[in-house]
C-alpha positions in Angstrom: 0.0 0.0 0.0 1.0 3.3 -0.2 0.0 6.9 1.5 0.6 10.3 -0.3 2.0 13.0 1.6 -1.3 15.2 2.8 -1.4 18.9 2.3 -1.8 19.2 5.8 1.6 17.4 6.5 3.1 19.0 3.8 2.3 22.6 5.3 3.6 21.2 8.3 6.9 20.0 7.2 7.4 22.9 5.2 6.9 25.4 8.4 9.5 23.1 10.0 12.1 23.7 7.5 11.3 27.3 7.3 11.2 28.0 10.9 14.3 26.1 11.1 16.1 28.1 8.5 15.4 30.8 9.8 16.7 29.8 13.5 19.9 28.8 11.3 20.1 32.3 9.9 19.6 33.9 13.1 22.2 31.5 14.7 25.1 33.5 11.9 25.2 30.5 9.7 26.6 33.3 6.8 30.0 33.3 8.9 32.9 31.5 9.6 33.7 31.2 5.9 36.4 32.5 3.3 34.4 35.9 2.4 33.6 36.6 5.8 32.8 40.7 5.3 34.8 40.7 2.4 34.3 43.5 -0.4 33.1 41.8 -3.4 33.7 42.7 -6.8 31.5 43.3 -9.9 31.0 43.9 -13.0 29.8 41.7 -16.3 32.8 39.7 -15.9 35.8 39.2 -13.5 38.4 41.1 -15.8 36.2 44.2 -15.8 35.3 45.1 -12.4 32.9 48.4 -12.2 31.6 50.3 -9.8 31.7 50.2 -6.3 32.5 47.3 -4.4 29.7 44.9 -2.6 29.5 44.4 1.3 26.0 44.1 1.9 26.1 40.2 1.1 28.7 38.7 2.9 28.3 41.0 6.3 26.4 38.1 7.7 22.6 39.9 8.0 20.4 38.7 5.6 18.2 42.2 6.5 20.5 43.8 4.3 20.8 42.6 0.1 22.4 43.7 -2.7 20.7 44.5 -6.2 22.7 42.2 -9.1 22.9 45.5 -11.8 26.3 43.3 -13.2 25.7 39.2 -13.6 28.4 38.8 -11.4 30.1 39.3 -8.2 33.6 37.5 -7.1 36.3 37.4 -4.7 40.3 36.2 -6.0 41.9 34.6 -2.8 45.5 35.4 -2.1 46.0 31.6 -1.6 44.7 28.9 -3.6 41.3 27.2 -1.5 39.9 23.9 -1.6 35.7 24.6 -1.6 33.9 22.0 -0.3 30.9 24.0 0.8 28.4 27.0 -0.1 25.4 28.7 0.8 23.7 31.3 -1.0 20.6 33.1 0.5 18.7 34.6 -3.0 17.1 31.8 -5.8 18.3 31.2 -8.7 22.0 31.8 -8.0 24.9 30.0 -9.8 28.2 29.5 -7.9 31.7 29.4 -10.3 35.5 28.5 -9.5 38.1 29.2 -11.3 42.1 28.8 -10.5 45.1 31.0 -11.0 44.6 30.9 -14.1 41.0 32.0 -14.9 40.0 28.6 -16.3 36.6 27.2 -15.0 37.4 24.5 -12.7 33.7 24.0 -11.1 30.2 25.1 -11.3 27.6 24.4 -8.7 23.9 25.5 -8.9 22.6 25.7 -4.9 19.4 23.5 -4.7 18.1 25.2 -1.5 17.6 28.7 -0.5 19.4 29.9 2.2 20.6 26.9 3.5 24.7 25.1 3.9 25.2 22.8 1.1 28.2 20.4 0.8 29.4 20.3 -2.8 29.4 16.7 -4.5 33.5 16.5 -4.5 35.8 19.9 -2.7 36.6 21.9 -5.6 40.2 22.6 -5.1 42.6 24.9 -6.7 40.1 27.8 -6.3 41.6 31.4 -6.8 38.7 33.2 -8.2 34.6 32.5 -6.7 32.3 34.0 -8.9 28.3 34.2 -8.1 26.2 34.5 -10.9 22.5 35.8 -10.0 19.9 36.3 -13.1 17.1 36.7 -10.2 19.1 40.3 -9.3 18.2 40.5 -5.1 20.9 38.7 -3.3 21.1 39.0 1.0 24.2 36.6 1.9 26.8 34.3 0.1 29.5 32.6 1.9 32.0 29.6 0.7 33.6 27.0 3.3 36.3 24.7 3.1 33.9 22.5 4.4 30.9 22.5 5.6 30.9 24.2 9.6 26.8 24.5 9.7 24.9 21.4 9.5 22.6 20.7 6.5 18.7 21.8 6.5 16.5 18.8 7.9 14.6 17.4 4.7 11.2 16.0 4.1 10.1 12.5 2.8 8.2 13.1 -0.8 6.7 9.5 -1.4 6.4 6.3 0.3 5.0 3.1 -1.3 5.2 -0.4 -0.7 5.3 -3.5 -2.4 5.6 -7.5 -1.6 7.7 -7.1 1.0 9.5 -3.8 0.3 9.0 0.2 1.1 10.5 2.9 -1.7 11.3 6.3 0.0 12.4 9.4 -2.0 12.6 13.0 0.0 13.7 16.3 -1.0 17.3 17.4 -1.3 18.9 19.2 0.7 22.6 19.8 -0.8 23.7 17.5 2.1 26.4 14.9 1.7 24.5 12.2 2.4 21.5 11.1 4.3 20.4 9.1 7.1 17.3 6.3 6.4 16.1 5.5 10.2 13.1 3.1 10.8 11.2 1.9 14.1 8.4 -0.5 14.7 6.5 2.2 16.8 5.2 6.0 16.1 7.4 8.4 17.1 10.8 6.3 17.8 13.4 5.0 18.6 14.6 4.7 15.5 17.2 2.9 13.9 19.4 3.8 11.5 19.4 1.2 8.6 20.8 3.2 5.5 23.3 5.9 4.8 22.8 6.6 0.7 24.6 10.3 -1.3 20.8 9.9 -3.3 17.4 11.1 -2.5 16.0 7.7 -2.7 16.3 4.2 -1.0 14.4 0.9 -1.3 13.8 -0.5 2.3 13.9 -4.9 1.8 14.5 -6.0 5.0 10.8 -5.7 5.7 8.2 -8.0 6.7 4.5 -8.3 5.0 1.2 -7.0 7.4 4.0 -5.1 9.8 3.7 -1.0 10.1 6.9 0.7 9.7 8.0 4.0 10.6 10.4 6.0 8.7 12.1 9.7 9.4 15.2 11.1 7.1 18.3 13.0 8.3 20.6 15.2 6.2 23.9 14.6 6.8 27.5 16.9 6.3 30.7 17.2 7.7 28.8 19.1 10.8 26.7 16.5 11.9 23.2 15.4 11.1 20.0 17.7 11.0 16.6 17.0 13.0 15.0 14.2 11.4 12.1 14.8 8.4 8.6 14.3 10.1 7.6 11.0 10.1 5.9 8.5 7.6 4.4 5.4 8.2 3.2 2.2 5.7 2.5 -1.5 5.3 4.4 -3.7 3.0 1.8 -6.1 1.8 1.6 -8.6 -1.2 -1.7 -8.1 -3.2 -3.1 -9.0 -7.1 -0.8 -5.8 -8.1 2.9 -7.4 -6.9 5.2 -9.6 -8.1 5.4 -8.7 -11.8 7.9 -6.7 -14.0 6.4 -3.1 -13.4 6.7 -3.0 -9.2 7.6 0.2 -8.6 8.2 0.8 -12.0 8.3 4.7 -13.1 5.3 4.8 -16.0 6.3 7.6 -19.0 3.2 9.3 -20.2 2.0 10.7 -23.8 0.0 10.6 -27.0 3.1 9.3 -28.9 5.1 6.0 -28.0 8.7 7.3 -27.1 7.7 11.1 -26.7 7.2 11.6 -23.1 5.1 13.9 -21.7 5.5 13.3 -17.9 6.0 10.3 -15.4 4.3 8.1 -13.2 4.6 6.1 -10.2 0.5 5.9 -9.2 0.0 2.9 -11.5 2.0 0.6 -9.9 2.4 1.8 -6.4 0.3 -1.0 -5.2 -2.7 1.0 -4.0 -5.7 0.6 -5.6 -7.2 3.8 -3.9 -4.9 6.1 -6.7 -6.2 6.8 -9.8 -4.2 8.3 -12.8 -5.7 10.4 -16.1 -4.4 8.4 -18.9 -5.0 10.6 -22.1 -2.8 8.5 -25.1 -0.5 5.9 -23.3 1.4 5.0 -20.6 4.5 2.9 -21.3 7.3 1.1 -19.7 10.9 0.3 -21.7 13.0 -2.5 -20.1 16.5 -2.4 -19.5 16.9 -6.3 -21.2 14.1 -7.5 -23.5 11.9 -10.1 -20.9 8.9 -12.6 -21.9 5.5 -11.4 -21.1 3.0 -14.2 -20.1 0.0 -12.7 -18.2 -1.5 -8.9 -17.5 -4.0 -7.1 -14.9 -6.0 -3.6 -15.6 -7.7 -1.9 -13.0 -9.3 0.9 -14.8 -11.6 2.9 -17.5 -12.7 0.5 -20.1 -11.5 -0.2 -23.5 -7.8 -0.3 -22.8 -5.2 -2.2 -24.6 -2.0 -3.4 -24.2 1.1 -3.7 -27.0 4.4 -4.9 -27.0 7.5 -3.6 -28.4 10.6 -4.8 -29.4 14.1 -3.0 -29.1 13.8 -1.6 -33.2 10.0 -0.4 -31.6 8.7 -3.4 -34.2 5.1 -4.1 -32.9 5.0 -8.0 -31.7 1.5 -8.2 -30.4 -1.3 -6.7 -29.2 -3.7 -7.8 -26.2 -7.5 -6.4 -25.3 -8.1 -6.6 -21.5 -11.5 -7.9 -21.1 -11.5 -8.4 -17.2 -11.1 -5.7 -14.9 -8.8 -5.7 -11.8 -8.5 -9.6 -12.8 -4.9 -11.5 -14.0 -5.7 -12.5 -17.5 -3.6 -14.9 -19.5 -1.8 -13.8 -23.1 -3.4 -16.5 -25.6 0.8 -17.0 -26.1 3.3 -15.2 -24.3 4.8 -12.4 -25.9 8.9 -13.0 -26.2 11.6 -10.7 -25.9 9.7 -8.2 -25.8 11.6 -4.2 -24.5 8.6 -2.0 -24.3 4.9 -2.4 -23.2 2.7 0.0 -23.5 -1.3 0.6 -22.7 -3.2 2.7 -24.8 -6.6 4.7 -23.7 -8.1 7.4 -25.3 -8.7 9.4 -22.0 -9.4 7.3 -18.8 -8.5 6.8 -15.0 -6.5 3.8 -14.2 -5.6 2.5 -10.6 -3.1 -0.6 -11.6 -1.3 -1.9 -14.3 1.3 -5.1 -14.2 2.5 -7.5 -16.5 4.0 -11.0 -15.4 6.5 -12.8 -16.8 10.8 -13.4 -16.5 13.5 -11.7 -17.7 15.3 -13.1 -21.1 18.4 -12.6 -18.9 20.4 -15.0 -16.6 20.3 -14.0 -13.2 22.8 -11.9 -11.8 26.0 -14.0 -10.2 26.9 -12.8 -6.8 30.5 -11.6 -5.8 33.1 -14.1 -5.1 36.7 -14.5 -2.8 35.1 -11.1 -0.9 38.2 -9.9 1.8 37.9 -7.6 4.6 40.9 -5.9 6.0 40.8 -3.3 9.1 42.6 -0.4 9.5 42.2 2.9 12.3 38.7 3.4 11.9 38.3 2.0 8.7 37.8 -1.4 6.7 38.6 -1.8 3.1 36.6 -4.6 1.5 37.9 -6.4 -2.2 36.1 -9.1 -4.3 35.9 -10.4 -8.1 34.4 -8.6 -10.5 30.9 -9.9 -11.9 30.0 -10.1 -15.6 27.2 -7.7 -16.9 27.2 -6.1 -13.4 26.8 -2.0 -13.3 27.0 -2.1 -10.0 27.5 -3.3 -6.3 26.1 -3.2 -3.1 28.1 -3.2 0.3 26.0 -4.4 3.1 27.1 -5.1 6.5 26.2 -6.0 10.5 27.6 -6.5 13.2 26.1 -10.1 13.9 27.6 -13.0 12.0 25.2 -13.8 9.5 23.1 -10.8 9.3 20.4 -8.8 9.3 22.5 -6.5 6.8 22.1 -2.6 5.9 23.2 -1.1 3.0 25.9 1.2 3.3 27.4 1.6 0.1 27.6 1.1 -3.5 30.4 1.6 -6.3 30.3 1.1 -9.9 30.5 -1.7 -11.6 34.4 -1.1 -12.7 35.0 -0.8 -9.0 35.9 -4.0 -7.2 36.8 -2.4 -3.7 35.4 -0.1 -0.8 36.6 1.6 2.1 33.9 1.6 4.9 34.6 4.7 7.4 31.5 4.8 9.1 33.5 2.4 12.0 34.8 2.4 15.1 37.8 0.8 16.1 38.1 -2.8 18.1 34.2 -3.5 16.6 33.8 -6.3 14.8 32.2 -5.9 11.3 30.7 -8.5 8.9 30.0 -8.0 5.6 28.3 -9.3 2.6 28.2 -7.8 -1.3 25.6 -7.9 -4.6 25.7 -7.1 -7.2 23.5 -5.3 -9.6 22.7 -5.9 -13.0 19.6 -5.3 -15.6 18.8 -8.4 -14.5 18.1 -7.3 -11.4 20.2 -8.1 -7.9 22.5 -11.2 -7.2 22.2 -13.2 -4.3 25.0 -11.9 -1.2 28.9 -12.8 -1.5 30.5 -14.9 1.2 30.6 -12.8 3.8 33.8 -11.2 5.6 34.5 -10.0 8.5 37.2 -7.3 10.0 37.8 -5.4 13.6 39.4 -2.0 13.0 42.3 -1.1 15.0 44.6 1.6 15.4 48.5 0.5 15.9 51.8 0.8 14.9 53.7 -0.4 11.4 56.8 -2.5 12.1 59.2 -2.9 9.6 61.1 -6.1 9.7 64.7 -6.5 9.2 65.7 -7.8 6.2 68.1 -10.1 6.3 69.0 -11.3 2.8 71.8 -10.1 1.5 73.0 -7.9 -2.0 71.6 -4.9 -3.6 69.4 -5.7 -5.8 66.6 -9.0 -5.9 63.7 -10.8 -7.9 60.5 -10.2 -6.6 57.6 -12.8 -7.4 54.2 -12.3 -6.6 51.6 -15.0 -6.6 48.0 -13.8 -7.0 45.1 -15.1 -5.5 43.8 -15.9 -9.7 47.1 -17.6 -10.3 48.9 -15.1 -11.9 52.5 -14.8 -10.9 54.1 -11.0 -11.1 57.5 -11.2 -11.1 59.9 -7.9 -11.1 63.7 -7.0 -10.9 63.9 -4.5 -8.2 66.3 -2.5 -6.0 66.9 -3.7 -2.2 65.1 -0.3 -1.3 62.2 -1.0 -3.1 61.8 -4.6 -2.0 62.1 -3.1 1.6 59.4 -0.4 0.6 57.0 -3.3 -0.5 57.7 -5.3 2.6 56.9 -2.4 4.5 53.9 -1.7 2.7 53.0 -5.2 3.0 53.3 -5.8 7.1 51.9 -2.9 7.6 48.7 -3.7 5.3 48.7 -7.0 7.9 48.1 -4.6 10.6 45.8 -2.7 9.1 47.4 0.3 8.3 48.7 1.9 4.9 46.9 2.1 1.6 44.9 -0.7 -0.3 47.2 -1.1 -3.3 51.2 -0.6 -4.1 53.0 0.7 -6.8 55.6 -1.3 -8.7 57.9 0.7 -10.9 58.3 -1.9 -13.8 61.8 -0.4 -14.9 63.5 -1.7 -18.0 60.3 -3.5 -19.0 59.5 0.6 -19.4 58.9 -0.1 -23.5 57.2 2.8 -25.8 57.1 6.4 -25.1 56.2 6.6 -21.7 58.1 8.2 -18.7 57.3 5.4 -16.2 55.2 2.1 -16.1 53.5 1.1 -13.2 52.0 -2.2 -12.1 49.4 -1.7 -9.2 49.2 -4.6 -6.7 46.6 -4.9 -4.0 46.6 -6.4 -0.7 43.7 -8.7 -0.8 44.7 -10.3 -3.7 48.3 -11.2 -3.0 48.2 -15.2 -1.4 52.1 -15.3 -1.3 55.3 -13.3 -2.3 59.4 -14.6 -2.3 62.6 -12.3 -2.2 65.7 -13.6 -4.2 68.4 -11.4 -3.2 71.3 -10.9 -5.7 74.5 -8.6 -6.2 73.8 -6.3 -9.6 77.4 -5.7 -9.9 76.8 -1.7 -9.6 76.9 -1.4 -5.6 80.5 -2.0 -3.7 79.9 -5.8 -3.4 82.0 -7.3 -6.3 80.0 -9.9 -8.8 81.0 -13.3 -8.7 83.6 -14.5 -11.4 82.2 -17.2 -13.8 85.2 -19.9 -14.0 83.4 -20.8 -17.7 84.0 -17.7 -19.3 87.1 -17.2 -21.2 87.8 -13.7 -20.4 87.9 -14.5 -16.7 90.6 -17.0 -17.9 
C-alpha cells in the first residue's frame, strides 16, 4: 500500500524547514567562511570590475541585500582554496570556481535557498569564486572549506510499498548524504538502517502486514539535521505485486517514445490512486523479458502492445476483465517495451507477469575484509554484466544486513569509514545488473584497530633481488627490483597486515619501461596477493663485487 503525503503534513513540514532556516540564519550561519565581510567585486565579468565594491552580502545579515545591476560578483583569494561547501541566501543563484589561471574548474547550482550545502566532491585549486544571479536581489553568500553549519533537515516526498519492500524518496537538501532511520512504533526509537549520497532508497528487509515507521536526516561534515517528520506504511503482497512493473516509473504521452511526464501511481500497489491516462502509458525495459500474463484496474476499452528493441510491434492484447490477472493467448517473447493505450481514462493498476530473457545476476566471489584505524577496506571479483555493487554489513555473523554503500560496476573495492575501532564488522556484497540483484557474496569479516607499522629486518643479502608475486587468480608478477624497493614493499605489505597503509602498491616496472612513456607502473593490491618470495642478488653496480664465472674465457 502506499500513503501520499497530505497537504496538511506537507504545510507542516514545510513550516518546520522554514522556521528552522530561519533559527539557522539567526544562529550567523553566513559566517565563519572564506568571504567573511569581504568586499566583493562586480562587473559583467571578473576582468572588468565596475563600480563600487559589494559588502551588503557577505556582512552576515540577511536584513540587508544587494541589487545584481552586473551578472556577477567575485572574490580572488590570495591563496589557492579547496571549496567543499556554499550557501547562497537569493534563488536562482549560480556558484563558479576558477584557479590561477582564470580557467573554470567547477560550477555548482545551490538546490536550497538559504541553507549550507556540501558540494558533490571539494573543488580545489580555487583562486577566483564567482556568483552568478539572473534573479538580481541577493542578501548573503558565503564559501567554506567544508561545511561548519549542518545541513537543512529534509522531508520524505513519497512512500510506497510492495511484496515485501517500502521505496522512500525525499527532497534534497545539498547535504552529503543522508540518514534512512526506521522503528516499529510512532514516534521512535529509530534505527538507522541506511546511509545513501541519493534522495532515494528501497527499504527490503521488511516484513509483509507489519507497520513501519520512517524519518530522514541530512547529513554533512557538521553533523546530522533534525530528522524529516515522520511516515508510516505497510508492506503487503496483493493482485498488483510480483510482476515486471513493481515500482516501476510509467512515461506518459499521446506518442510512443515522446514523453510527456512520469508516473509512479499505477504501480504503487494501492488501488485507492487513480491516474488520467489521455494517449499511453509505457514502460521500456533495460533487457528485453517474456510477457505471459496482465492485470487492468481501470476505464474500459484499454489495450496493451508490446514492443521490441527496433519499436517493431510483436502483439497486441485487449483486456476484457477488470482488476482480474488475464492470461496472453501465447506469451509475448523478448519483448523491451509495453505500452497501454486509452483514449482518455483513469486507471488505478497496471502489471504484466512474466521473466526476464536474462540469466540471473551472479553474486560476488573470494570477498576480503581488512581493518585499519577506523576504517575497513573490502575487495572481491568482479561480476559479468554487473553495473554495480552493493556493500551491506552487521555486526552479527550472518546478518540482518544494511546497506551502506555502493560503487560502480568497474570498481571491485570499498573503504567503509563509518566504524569504530576494536568492533567487529561482517560484511556481505551484490551485485546489480539489468537483470536485477545477485544473491549476497561470502561474507567477511574485520575489527578496526589503530596500531603501529613494524618494519622487519631484512636479512637477505645484496643490492638488488627478484621479486615474485603469486596472485590469489594464479597469476604470478615477477619484477627485478632494487633492495630499497623490496624493503618499501615489505613495508607496505606488514603494515597492510596490521591494518594500516593504503589498499594497493606501486611497482615501478623499470627496464620493462617499452614505448614512449616516462614510467610504467604495475598496481598490486593487498587482498589479492596469497604469497610473495625475495631472491636477493649482487647487480654488480653497488661496492659488493660480482662473482667471477670460471666458464668464461675472459675471466681466464
Amino acid at each position: 500500500m502506499i500513503k501520499k503525503l497530505s497537504l496538511f503534513s506537507f504545510l507542516l513540514a514545510f513550516f518546520i524547514c522554514v522556521v528552522s532556516q530561519n533559527e539557522a540564519a539567526a544562529a550567523g550561519t553566513y559566517l565563519g567562511g572564506l568571504l567573511d565581510n569581504v568586499p566583493l567585486k562586480t562587473g559583467p565579468n571578473f576582468q572588468q570590475p565596475t563600480g563600487a565594491d559589494v559588502k551588503a552580502i557577505t556582512d552576515g545579515d540577511a536584513s540587508t541585500r544587494h541589487y545584481m545591476q552586473y551578472p556577477l560578483v567575485w572574490h580572488k583569494f590570495e591563496d589557492e582554496q579547496t571549496i567543499g561547501a556554499v550557501i547562497v541566501n537569493g534563488k536562482g543563484a549560480i556558484v563558479e570556481f576558477y584557479n590561477s589561471k582564470e580557467e573554470l574548474v567547477g560550477t555548482y547550482t545551490p538546490v536550497t535557498n538559504d541553507g549550507v550545502e556540501s558540494l558533490p566532491e571539494p573543488v580545489e585549486h580555487v583562486s577566483i569564486i564567482v556568483l552568478k544571479h539572473p534573479d538580481k536581489n541577493v542578501f548573503e553568500w558565503n564559501v567554506f572549506n567544508t561545511a561548519i553549519y549542518k545541513a537543512e533537515p529534509t522531508m520524505i516526498t513519497w512512500i510506497q510499498a510492495g511484496d515485501k519492500s517500502v521505496d522512500l524518496d525525499w527532497k534534497t537538501t545539498g547535504a552529503e548524504s543522508y540518514n534512512v532511520r526506521r522503528s516499529a512504533s510512532p514516534g521512535g526509537p529509530y534505527a538507522l538502517i541506511a546511509n545513501v549520497k541519493g534522495t532515494s532508497y528501497a527499504d527490503e528487509s521488511v516484513v509483509n502486514g507489519k507497520t513501519y515507521y520512517y524519518v530522514v536526516t541530512s547529513v554533512n561534515a557538521a553533523g546530522e539535521s533534525i530528522p524529516s517528520l515522520e511516515r508510516s506504511i505497510k508492506p503487503e503482497a496483493t493482485i498488483y505485486t510480483g510482476g515486471l512493473l513493481d515500482r516501476k516509473v510509467l512515461d506518459l504521452g499521446t506518442t510512443f517514445g515522446k514523453s510527456t511526464g512520469t508516473t509512479r501511481i499505477m504501480t504503487d500497489n494501492d488501488e485507492y490512486s487513480m491516474q488520467l491516462v489521455r494517449g499511453m502509458a509505457w514502460y521500456s525495459f533495460k533487457t528485453p523479458v517474456n510477457i505471459e500474463s496482465i492485470i487492468v484496474y481501470g476505464a474500459p476499452g484499454s489495450k496493451i502492445e508490446f514492443y521490441r528493441a527496433d519499436e517493431t510491434l510483436i502483439d497486441t492484447f485487449v483486456p476484457t476483465l477488470n482488476n482480474k490477472t488475464e492470461n496472453l493467448p501465447s506469451p509475448a517473447k523478448n519483448v523491451t517495451s509495453v505500452v497501454l493505450k486509452h483514449t482518455e481514462g483513469n486507471f488505478r493498476e497496471w502489471n504484466v507477469f512474466g521473466k526476464s530473457v536474462e540469466p540471473p545476476v551472479a553474486a560476488p566471489l573470494n570477498l576480503t575484509a581488512a581493518g585499519g584505524d577506523k576504517k575497513v577496506t573490502l575487495a572481491w571479483n568482479s561480476v559479468n554484466n554487473a553495473t554495480s555493487y552493493n556493500v551491506k554489513r552487521s555486526t552479527t555473523a550472518g546478518g540482518p544486513y544494511v546497506t551502506v554503500g555502493s560503487v560502480t560496476g568497474a570498481t571491485y573495492t570499498y573503504t567503509d569509514t563509518n566504524v569504530v575501532n576494536g568492533t567487529t564488522y561482517y560484511y556481505v556484497v551484490t551485485a546489480v545488473a539489468p537483470a536485477g540483484e545477485s544473491a549476497p557474496s561470502n561474507e567477511a569479516s574485520a575489527t578496526p584497530k589503530a596500531g603501529d607499522v613494524v618494519i622487519p629486518p631484512v636479512e637477505e643479502s645484496g643490492d638488488s633481488a627478484i621479486l615474485v608475486i603469486t596472485l590469489n587468480n594464479g597469476t604470478e608478477k615477477e619484477y627485478d627490483l632494487s633492495m630499497n624497493e623490496v624493503n618499501a614493499f615489505i613495508a607496505w605489505y606488514e603494515g597492510r597486515a596490521a591494518g594500516k597503509g593504503p589498499v594497493m602498491f606501486a611497482i615501478d616496472k623499470h627496464e620493462n619501461n617499452k614505448g614512449p612513456f616516462k614510467n610504467r607502473k604495475d598496481y598490486i593490491l593487498y587482498d589479492k596477493i596469497i604469497t610473495f618470495e625475495v631472491n636477493a642478488y649482487d647487480n654488480g653496480k653497488g661496492e659488493t663485487t660480482p662473482p667471477v664465472n670460471p666458464e668464461d674465457p675472459g675471466n681466464l
